[in-house]
KEVOTI-111308 format. One record per residue (C-alpha): residue number from 1; y, z, x. Coordinates in nm, 2 decimals. Layout:
BEGIN
<rec k="NUM" Y="Y" Z="Z" X="X"/>
...
This chain:
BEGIN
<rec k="1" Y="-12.28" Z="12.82" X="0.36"/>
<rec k="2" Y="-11.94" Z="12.90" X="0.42"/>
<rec k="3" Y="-11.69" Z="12.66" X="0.23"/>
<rec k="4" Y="-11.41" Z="12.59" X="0.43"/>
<rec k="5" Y="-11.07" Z="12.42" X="0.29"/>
<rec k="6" Y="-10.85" Z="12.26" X="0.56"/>
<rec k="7" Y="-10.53" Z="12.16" X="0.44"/>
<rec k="8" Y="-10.20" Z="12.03" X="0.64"/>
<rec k="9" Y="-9.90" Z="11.84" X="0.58"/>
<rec k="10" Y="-9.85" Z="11.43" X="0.66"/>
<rec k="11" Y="-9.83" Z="11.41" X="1.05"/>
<rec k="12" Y="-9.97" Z="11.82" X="1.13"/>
<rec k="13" Y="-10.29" Z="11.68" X="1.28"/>
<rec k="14" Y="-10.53" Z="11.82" X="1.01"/>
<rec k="15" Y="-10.76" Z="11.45" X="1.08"/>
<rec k="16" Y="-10.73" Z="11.57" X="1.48"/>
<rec k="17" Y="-10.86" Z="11.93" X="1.41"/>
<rec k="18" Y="-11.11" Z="11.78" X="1.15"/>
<rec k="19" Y="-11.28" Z="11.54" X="1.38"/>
<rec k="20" Y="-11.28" Z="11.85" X="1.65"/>
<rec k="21" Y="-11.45" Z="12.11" X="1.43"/>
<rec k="22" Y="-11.72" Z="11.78" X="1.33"/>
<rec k="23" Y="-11.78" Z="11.78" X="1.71"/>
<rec k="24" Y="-11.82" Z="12.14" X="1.72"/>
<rec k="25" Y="-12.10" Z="12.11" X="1.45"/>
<rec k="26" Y="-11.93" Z="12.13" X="1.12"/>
<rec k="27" Y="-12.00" Z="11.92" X="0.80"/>
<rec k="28" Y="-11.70" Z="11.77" X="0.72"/>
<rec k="29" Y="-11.63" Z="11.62" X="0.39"/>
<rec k="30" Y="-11.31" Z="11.43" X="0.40"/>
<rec k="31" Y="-11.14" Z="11.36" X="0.09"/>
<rec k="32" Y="-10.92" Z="11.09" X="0.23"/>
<rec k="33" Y="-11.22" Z="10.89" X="0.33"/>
<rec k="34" Y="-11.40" Z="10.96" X="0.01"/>
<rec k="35" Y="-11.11" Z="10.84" X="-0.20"/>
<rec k="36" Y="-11.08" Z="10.48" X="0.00"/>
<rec k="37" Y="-11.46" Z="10.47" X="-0.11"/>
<rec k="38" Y="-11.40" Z="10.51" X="-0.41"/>
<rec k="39" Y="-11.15" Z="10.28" X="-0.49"/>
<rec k="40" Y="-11.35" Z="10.00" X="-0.25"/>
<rec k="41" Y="-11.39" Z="9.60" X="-0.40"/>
<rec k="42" Y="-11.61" Z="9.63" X="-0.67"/>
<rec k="43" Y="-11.59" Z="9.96" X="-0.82"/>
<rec k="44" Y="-11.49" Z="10.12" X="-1.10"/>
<rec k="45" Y="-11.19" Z="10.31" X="-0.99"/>
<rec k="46" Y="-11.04" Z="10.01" X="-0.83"/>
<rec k="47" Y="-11.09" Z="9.86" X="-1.19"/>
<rec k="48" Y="-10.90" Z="10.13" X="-1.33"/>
<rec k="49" Y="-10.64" Z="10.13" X="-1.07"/>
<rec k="50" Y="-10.58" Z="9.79" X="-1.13"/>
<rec k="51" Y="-10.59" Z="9.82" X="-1.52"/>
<rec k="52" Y="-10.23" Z="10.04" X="-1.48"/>
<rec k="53" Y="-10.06" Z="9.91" X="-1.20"/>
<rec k="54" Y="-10.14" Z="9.56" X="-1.19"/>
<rec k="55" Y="-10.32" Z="9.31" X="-0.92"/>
<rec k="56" Y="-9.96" Z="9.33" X="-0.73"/>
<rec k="57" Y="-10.17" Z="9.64" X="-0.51"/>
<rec k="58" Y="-10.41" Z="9.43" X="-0.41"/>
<rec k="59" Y="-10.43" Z="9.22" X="-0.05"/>
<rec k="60" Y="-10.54" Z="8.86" X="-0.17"/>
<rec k="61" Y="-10.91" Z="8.95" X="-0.06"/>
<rec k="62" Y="-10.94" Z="9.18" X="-0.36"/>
<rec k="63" Y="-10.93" Z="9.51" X="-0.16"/>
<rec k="64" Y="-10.70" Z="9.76" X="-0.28"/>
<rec k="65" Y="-10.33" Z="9.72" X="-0.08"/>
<rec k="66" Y="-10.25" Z="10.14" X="0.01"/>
<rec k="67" Y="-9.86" Z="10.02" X="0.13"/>
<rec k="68" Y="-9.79" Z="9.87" X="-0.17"/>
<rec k="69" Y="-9.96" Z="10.12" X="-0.41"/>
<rec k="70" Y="-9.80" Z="10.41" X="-0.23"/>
<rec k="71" Y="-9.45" Z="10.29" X="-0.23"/>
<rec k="72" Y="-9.47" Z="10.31" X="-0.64"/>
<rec k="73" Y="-9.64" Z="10.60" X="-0.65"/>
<rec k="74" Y="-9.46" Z="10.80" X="-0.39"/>
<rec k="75" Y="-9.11" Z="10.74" X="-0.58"/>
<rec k="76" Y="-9.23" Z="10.80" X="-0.91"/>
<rec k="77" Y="-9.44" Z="11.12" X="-1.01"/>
<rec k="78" Y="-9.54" Z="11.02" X="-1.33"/>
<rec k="79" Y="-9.73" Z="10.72" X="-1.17"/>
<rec k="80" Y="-9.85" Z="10.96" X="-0.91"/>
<rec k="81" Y="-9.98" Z="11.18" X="-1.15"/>
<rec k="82" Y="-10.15" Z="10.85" X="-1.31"/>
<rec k="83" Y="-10.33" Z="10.77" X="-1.00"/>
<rec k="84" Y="-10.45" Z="11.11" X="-0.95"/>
<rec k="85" Y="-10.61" Z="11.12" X="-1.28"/>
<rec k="86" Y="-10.80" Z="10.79" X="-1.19"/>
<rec k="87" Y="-10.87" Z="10.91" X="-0.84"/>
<rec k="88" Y="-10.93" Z="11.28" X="-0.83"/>
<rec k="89" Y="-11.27" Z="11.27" X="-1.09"/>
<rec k="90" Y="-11.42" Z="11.03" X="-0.85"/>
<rec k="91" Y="-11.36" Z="11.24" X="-0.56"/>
<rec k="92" Y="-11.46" Z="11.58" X="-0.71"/>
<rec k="93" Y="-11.83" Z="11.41" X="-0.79"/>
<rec k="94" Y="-11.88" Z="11.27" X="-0.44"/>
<rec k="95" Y="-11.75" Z="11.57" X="-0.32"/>
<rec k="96" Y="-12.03" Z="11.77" X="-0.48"/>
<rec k="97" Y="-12.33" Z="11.56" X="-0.40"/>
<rec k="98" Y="-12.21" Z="11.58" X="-0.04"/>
<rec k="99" Y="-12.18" Z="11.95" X="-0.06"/>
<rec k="100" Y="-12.56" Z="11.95" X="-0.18"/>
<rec k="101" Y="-12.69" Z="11.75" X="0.11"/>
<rec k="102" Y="-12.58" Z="12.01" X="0.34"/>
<rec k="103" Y="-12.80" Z="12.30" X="0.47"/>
<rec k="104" Y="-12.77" Z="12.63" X="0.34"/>
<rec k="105" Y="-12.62" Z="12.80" X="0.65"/>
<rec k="106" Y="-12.37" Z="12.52" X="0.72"/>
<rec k="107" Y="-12.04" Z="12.55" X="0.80"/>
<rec k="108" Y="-11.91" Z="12.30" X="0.56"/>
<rec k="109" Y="-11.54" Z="12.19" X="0.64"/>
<rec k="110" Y="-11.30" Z="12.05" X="0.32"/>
<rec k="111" Y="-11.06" Z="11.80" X="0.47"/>
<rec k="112" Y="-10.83" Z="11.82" X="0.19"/>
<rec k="113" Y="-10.44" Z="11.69" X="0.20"/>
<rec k="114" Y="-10.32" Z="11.84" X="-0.11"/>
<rec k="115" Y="-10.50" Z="12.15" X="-0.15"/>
<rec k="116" Y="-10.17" Z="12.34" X="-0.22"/>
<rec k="117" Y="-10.05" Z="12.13" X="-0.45"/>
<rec k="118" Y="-10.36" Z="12.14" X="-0.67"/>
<rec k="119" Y="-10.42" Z="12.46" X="-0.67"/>
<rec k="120" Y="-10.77" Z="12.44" X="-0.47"/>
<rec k="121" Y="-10.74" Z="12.74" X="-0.27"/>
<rec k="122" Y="-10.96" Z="12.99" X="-0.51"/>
<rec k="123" Y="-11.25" Z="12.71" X="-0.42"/>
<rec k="124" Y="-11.28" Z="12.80" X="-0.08"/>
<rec k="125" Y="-11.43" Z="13.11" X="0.09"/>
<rec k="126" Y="-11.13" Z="13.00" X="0.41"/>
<rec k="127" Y="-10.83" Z="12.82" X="0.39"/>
<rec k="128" Y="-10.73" Z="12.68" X="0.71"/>
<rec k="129" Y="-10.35" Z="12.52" X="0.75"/>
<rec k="130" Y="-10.26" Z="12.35" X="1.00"/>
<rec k="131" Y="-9.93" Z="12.37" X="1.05"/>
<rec k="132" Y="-9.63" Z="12.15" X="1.21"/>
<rec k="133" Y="-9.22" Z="12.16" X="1.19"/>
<rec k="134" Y="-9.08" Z="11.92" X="0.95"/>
<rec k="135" Y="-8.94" Z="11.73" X="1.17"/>
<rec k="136" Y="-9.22" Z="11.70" X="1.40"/>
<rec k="137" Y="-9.40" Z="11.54" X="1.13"/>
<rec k="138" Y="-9.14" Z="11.36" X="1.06"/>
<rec k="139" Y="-9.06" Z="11.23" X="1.43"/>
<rec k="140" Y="-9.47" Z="11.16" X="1.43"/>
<rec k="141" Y="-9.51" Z="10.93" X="1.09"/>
<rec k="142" Y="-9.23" Z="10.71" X="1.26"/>
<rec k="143" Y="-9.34" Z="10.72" X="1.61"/>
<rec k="144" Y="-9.74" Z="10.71" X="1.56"/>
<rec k="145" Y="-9.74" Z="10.52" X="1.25"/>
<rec k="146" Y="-9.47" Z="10.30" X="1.24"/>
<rec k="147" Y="-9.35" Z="10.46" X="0.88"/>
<rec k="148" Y="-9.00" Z="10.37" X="0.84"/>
<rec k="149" Y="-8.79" Z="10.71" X="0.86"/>
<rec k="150" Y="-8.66" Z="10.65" X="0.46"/>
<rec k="151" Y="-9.10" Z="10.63" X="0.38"/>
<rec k="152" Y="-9.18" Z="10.91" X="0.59"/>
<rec k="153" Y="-8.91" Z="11.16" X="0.45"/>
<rec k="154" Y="-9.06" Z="11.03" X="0.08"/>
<rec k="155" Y="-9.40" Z="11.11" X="0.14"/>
<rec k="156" Y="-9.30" Z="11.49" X="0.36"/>
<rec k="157" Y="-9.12" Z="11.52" X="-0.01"/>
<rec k="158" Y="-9.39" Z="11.41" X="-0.24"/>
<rec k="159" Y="-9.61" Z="11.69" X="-0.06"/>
<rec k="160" Y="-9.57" Z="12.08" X="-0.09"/>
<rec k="161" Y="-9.31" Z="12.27" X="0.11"/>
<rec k="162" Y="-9.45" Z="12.38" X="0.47"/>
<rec k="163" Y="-9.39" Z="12.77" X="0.31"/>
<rec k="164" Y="-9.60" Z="12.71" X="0.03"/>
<rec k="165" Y="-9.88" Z="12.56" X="0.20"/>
<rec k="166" Y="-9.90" Z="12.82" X="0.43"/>
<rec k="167" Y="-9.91" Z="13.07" X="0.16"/>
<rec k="168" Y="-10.26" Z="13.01" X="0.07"/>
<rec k="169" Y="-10.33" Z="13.00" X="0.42"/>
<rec k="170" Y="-10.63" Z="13.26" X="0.53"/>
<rec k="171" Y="-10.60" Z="13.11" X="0.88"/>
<rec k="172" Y="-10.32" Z="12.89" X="1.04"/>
<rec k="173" Y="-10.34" Z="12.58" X="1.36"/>
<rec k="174" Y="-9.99" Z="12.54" X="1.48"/>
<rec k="175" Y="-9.97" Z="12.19" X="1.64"/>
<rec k="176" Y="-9.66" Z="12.08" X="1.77"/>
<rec k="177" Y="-9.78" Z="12.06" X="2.13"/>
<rec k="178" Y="-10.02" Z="11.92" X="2.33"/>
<rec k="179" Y="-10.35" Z="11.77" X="2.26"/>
<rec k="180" Y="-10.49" Z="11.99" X="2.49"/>
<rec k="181" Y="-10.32" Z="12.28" X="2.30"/>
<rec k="182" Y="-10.50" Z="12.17" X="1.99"/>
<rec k="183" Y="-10.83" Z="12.19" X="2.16"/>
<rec k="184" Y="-10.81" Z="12.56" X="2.24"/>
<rec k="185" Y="-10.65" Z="12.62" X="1.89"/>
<rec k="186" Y="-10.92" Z="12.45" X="1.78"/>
<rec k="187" Y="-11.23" Z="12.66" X="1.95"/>
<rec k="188" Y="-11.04" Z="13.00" X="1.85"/>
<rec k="189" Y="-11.08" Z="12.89" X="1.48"/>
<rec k="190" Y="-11.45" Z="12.80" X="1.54"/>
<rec k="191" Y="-11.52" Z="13.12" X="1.66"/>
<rec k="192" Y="-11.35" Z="13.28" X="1.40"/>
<rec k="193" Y="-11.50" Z="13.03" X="1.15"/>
<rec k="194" Y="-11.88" Z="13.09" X="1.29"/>
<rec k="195" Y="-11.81" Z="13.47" X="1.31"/>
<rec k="196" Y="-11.73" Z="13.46" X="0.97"/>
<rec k="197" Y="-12.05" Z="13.26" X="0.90"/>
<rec k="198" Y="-12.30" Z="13.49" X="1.02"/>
C-alpha cells in the first residue's frame, strides 16, 4: 500500500486532482467529506460542537450551519483550535478503518487540507501539493464560490503560507491553467505515483 498525502491551499484544485486520481483507480479518503460525516444530525461531534459554540451554527433543521460556524472560527484561533480538538479525533478513527478496508497493494490517496499545518507529512510515504498563486486562489473563492473577497483573504490567512506547504512537498501539481492542463498534470503524477507503487 502506498500512503499518499495530497495537500493544497483553498481554491488550488486539490478536490479536482482528487476526484481524477479516484477515476484513475485510487482509494481516496477525503477528510473534508469525513468531517461533514462526522458532525451530521445526530451525532456525537455535532453534540459537542454545539455544547461550545451554541445552537446559533445550526440551520433551523438541526444540521450543522458551515457559514456561520466558519465565520467564528476563521477570525478567532483559539476557537479554531477548539473545533479542531472536537473534530480532528473523529476524523483520525474513520480515517483508519477506511485505511483497513483497502487492499494491500492500493494506492491509497489522503485528501487532506491542512496537512502542513498539522504536521502530517512524516504519515505519508508521498506528499503531493498542489499548488496555485495566491491570488489565483484568491480570484477563484470569489468567482467559483461566491466568497466575498474580505472571507476569502481570511480563510487564504487562516491556512499555511504557499512556501511552507510546498516544503513538505515530495511531488508538486501546479494548477493555474486549464482544466485540460490539470488532466495531463494529473496522469504524470499517476505514473509517478504507480511507479512508485510497484
Amino acid at each position: 500500500m502506498l500512503k499518499v498525502g495530497l495537500t493544497g491551499g483553498i481554491g488550488s484544485g486539490k478536490s479536482e486532482v482528487s476526484r481524477r486520481l479516484a477515476s484513475r483507480g485510487a482509494v481516496v479518503i477525503d477528510a473534508d467529506k469525513i468531517a461533514r460525516e462526522v458532525v451530521e444530525p445526530g451525532t456525537s461531534g455535532l453534540a459537542r460542537i454545539t455544547g461550545v459554540f451554541g445552537d446559533e451554527v445550526l440551520y433551523e433543521d438541526g444540521s450543522l450551519n458551515r457559514e456561520r460556524l466558519g465565520s467564528i472560527v476563521f477570525a478567532d484561533s483559539e476557537k479554531l483550535a477548539s473545533l479542531n480538538a472536537i473534530v480532528h479525533p473523529l476524523v483520525g478513527a474513520r480515517v483508519a478503518e477506511l485505511q483497513e478496508e483497502a487492499d494491500g497493494d492500493a494506492i491509497v490517496v489522503y485528501d487532506v487540507p491542512l496537512l502542513a499545518e498539522n504536521d502530517l507529512a512524516p504519515m505519508y510515504d508521498v506528499v503531493v501539493v498542489v499548488d496555485a498563486a495566491d491570488d489565483v486562489r484568491l480570484a477563484r473563492l470569489v468567482e467559483l464560490r461566491g466568497m466575498s473577497e474580505q472571507d476569502a483573504r481570511a480563510r487564504l490567512a487562516a491556512q499555511a503560507t504557499r512556501e511552507d506547504r510546498l516544503k513538505v512537498a515530495d511531488l508538486v501539481v501546479p494548477n493555474e491553467g486549464a482544466l485540460e492542463e490539470l488532466d495531463a498534470r494529473v496522469d504524470e503524477l499517476w505514473a509517478e505515483l504507480s511507479a512508485r507503487a510497484g
